[in-house]
C-alpha positions in Angstrom: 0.0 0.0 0.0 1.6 3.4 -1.3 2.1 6.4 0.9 1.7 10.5 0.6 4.7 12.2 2.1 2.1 14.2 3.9 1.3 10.6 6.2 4.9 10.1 6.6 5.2 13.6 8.4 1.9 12.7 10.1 3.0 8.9 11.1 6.2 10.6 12.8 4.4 13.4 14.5 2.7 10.7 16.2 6.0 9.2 17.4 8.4 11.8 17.5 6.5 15.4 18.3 8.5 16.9 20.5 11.8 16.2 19.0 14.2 17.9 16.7 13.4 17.7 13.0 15.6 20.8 11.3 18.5 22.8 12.8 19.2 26.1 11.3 21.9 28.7 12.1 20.4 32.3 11.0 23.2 33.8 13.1 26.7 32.6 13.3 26.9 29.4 14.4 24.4 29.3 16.9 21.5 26.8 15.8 17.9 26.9 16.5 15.6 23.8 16.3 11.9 23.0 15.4 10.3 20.1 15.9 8.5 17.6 14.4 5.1 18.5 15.9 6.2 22.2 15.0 6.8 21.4 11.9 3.7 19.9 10.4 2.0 22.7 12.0 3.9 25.2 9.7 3.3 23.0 6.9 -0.7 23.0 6.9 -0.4 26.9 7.8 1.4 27.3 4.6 -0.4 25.3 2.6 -3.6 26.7 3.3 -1.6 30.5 3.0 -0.9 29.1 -0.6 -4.6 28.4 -1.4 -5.6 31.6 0.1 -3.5 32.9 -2.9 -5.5 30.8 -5.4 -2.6 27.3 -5.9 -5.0 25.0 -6.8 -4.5 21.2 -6.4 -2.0 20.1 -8.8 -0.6 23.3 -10.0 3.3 23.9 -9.6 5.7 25.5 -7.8 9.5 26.9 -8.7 11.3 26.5 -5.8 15.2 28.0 -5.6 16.6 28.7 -2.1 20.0 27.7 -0.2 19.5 25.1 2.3 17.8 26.3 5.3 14.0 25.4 7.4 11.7 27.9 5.1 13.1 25.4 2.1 11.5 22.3 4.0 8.6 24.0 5.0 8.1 25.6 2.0 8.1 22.0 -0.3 6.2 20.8 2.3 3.2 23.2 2.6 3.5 23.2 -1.5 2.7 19.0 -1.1 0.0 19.4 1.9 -1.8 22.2 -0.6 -2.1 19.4 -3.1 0.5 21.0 -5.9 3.5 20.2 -7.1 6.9 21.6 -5.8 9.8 22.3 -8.6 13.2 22.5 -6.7 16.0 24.3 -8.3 19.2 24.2 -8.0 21.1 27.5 -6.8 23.8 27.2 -9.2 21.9 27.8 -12.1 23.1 31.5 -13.2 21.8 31.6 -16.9 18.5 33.2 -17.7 18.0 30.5 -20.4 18.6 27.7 -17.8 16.3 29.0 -15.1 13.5 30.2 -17.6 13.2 26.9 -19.3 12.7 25.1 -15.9 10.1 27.7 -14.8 8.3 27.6 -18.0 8.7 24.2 -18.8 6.9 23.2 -15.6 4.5 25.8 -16.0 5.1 27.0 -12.3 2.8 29.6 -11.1 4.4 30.7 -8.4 8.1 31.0 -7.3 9.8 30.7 -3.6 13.0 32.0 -3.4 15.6 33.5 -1.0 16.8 36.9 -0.7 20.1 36.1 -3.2 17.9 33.9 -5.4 15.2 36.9 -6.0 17.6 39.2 -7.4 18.7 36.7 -9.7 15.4 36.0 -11.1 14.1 39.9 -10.8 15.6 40.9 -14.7 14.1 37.7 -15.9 10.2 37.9 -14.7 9.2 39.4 -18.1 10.4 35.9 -19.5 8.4 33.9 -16.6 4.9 33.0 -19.0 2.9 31.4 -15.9 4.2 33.1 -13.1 1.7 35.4 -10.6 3.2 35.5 -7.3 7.1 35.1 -5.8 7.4 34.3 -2.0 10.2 35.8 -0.8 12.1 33.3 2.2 14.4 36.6 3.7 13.9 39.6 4.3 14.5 41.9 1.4 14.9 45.9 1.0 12.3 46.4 -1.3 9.3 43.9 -2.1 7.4 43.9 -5.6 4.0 44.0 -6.5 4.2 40.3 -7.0 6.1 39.3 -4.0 5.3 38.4 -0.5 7.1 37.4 2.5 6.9 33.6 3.6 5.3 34.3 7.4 2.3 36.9 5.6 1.6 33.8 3.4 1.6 31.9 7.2 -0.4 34.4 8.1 -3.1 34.2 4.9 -3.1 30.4 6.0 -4.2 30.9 9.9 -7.0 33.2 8.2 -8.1 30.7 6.1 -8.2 27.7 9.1 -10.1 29.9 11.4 -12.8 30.3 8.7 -12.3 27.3 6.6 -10.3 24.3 7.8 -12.2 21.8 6.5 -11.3 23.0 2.8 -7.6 22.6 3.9 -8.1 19.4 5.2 -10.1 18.3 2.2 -7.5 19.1 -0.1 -5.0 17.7 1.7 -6.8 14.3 2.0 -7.2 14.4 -1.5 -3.6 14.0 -2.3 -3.0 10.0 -3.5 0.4 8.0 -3.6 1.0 8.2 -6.6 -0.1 12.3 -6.4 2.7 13.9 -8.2 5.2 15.6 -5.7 8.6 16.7 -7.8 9.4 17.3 -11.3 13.2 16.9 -11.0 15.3 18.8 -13.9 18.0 17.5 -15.2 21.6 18.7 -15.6 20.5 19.5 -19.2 24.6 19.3 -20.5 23.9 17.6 -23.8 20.3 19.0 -24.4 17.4 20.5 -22.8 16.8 19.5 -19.6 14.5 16.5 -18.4 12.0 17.1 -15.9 11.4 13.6 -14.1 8.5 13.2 -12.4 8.3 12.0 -9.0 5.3 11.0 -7.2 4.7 11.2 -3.1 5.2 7.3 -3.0 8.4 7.1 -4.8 10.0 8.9 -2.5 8.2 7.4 0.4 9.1 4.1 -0.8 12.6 4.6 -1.4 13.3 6.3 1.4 12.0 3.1 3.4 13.8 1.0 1.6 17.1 3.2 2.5 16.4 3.4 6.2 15.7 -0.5 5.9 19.2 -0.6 3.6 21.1 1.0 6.4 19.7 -0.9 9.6 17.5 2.0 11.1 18.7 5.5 11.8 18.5 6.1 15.5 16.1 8.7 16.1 18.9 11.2 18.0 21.1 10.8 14.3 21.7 14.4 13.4 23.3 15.0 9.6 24.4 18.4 8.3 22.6 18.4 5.0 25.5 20.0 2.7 24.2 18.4 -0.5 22.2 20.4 -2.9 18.7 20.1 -1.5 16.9 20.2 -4.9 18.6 16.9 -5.9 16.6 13.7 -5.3 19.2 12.2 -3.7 19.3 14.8 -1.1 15.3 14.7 -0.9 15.8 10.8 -0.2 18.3 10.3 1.8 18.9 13.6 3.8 14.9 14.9 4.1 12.8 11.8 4.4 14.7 9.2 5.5 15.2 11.2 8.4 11.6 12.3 8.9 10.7 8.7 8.6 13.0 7.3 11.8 12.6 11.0 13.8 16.3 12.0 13.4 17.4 15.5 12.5 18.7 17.6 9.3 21.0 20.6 9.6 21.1 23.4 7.2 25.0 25.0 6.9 25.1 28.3 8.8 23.6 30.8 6.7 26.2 32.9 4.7 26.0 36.2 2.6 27.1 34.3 -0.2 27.7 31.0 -1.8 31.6 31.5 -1.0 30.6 32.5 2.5 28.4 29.6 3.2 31.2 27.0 2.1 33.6 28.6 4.6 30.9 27.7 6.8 31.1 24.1 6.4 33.8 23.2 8.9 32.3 25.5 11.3 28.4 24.3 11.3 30.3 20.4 11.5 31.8 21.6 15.0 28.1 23.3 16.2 25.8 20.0 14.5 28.7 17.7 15.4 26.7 14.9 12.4 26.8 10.9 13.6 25.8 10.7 9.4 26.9 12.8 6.4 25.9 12.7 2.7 29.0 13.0 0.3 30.3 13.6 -3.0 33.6 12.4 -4.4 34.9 16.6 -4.7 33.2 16.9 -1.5 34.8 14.2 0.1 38.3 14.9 -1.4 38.6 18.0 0.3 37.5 17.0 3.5 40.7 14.8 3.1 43.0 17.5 2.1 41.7 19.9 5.0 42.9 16.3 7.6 46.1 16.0 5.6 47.1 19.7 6.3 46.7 19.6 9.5 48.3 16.5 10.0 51.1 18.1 8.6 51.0 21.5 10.5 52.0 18.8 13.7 55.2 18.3 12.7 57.3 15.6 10.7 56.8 12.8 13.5 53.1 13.4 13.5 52.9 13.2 9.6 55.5 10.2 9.6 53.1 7.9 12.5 50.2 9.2 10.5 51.3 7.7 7.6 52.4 4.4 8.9 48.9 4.0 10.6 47.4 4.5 7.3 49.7 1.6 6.0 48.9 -0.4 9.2 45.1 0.2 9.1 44.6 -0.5 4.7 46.5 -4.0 5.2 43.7 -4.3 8.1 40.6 -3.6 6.8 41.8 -5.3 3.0 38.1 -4.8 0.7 36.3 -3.8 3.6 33.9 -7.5 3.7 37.0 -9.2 4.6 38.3 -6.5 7.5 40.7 -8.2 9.9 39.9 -11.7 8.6 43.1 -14.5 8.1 46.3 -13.1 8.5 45.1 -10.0 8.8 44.2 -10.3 12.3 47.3 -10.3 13.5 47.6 -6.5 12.8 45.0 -5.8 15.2 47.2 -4.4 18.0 48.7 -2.1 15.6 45.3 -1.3 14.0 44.4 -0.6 18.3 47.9 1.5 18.0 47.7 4.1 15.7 43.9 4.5 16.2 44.7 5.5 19.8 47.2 7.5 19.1 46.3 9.3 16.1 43.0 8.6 14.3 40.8 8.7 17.3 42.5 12.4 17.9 41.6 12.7 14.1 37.8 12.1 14.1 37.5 14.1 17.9 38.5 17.4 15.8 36.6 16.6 12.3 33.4 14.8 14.4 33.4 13.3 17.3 30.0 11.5 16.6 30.5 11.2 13.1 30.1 7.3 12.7 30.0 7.2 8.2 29.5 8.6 4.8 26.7 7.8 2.6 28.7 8.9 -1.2 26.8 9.2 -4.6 27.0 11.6 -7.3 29.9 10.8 -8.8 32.5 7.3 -9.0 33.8 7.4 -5.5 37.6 6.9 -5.8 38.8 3.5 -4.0 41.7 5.1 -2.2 39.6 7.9 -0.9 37.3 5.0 0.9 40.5 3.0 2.2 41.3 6.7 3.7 38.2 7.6 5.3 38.0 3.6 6.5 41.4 3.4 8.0 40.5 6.6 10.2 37.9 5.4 11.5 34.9 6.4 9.5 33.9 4.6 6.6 32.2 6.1 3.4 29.9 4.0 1.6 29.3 4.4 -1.8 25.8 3.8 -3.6 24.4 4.0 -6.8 21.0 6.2 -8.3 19.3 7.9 -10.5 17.2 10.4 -10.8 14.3 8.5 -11.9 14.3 6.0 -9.5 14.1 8.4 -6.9 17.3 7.5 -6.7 18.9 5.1 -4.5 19.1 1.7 -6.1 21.9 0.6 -4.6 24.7 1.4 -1.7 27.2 -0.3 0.8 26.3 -0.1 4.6 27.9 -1.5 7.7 26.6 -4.8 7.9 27.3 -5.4 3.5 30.2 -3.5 2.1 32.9 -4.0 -0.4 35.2 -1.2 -1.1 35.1 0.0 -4.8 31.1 -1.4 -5.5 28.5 0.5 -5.0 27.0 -2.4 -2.7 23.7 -4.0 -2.7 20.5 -3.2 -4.1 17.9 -1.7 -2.3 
């Protein structure tokens, strides 16, 4: 029996209420949390603010934001109005590249932060369907056509007092297999695709993930530094955690794109993740950032780290056969090295960091035999957009270093 993404929210409100659902950092490093219960409130308040603005059941939605709670909220109150949600990603620059997704998916309306607005302000002559943009920041000036996310919240508490049951009509009425994402395409060789995803596919596959993985313990934070218009990071970062009750992290709001990367290492320390969502570039520097300061300890630090790495590959071989054979008998120096250098290793990256989930891209063997011998293995899977995506990936209990593991 298929699910909407509106009962998942519901069937975890009912177990996990009063915890932590998103983190966000608005200033500094200093992170705020709402809840689950708090949550699905916001969502049905902006849902019915939406059809107070006439979204009709069905009808899409652009949606182009950094990572941060207004972006969950916002998809979400898009899917508990009954529409569609279009999520964009923030690195598209070109007014042919953004106008072609807006148009293409007919979207009527348009959420968007306050660096995303001013991109798309010289191109809403080109928009064909658009009627309203929602503005997620604060702003100097707001248009004709634009209004703040919390007077939409408001428009919604309006339209409960006088009319819930029409909310919650329109929210029952949205099926599994109820479209919930039209997914664009990297468009490199040709226009881009838009693959449409239904409430159930992604309810579905993220079950199958949390089922993949063993569970996700329901106090598992992850700092979600994945593009959050990606499927991937729909499935694996936003609903396989709202299924199990864990908690997402937006990075530390920045000024700019720059500004939020530099923000990375600092929003790790604050979240402190026990699970983080990779990519092979992403991943790669994470390992030059530990080299260099490695390195900054001197030549005997650099020269033990080194030999632990030698120690701990021999160990841990494929990763199915870790410490099996022969191998075993480099288990005190495995004990070693990770007392006296990886452990200090993962204290200052992570402390609760426990492995990577890595897609996107081939993961590089010798980067996983890194990230393994230190203590924290990154296991590699295998998607596509159109299947929502996960299909396959390695986890603790099944992994081979250099596969992309088993199916789902």
């Amino acid at each position: 029996m298929g699910k909407t993404i509106i009962t998942l929210l519901r069937e975890s409100v009912e177990k996990y209420r009063g915890l932590p659902y998103l983190y966000e950092a608005r200033q500094g490093t200093e992170y705020t949390a709402l809840t689950y219960g708090e949550v699905q409130e916001h969502a049905i308040r902006f849902a019915a603010g939406l059809m107070a603005l006439g979204l009709r059941e069905g009808e899409r939605v652009s949606l182009i934001s950094e990572g941060k709670n207004n972006w969950v909220l916002g998809e979400l109150g898009i899917l508990h109005s009954g529409a569609v949600c279009v999520p964009l990603s923030v690195k598209l620059e070109t007014e042919q590249d953004i106008t072609f997704r807006v148009n293409h998916s007919d979207s009527v309306m348009v959420l968007a932060s306050d660096e995303q607005i001013a991109k798309l302000r010289p191109m809403k002559e080109k928009f064909t369907t658009v009627k309203r943009y929602i503005l997620l920041d604060p702003v100097e000036t707001v248009g004709e056509d634009e209004i703040y996310f919390d007077a939409v919240l408001a428009l919604g508490d309006k339209l409960l007092e006088t009319d819930r049951k029409q909310v919650e009509e329109r929210m029952a009425a949205v099926e599994p297999d109820s479209l919930a994402n039209i997914s664009y395409t990297s468009g490199t060789t040709a226009n881009p695709k838009g693959i449409m995803l239904s409430h159930d596919n992604y309810v579905c596959n993220a079950e199958q993930a949390v089922d993949h993985l063993n569970g996700i313990p329901s106090y598992f934070k992850t700092l979600l530094i994945l593009p959050w218009d990606h499927s991937f990071g729909h499935t694996a970062g936003i609903y396989s955690f709202m299924k199990c009750g864990a908690a997402i992290a937006s990075v530390a709001a920045g000024k700019s794109a720059m500004e939020i990367l530099r923000n990375v290492p600092k929003s790790m320390k604050a979240i402190n993740p026990h699970l983080l969502m990779s990519v092979p570039a992403l991943a790669a520097n994470f390992r030059k950032n530990i080299e260099a300061g490695i390195e900054k300890q001197g030549k005997t630090a650099w020269r033990l780290f080194r030999q632990g790495l030698k120690v701990a590959y021999a160990y841990n071989g494929e990763g199915h056969n870790r410490g099996k054979g022969k191998r075993a008998l480099l288990k005190p120096l495995v004990t070693f090295y990770d007392r006296m250098i990886f452990s200090k290793i993962r204290q200052n990256f992570a402390s609760n960091l426990q492995y990577f989930i890595g897609g996107g891209a081939l993961l590089d063997i010798e980067l996983q035999r890194f990230f393994y011998a230190i203590g924290i293995p990154m296991y590699q899977g295998y998607g596509l957009s159109e299947a929502s995506p996960i299909i396959s990936a390695n986890c603790t209990q099944a992994h081979k270093l250099g596969s992309s593991g088993k199916t789902m």
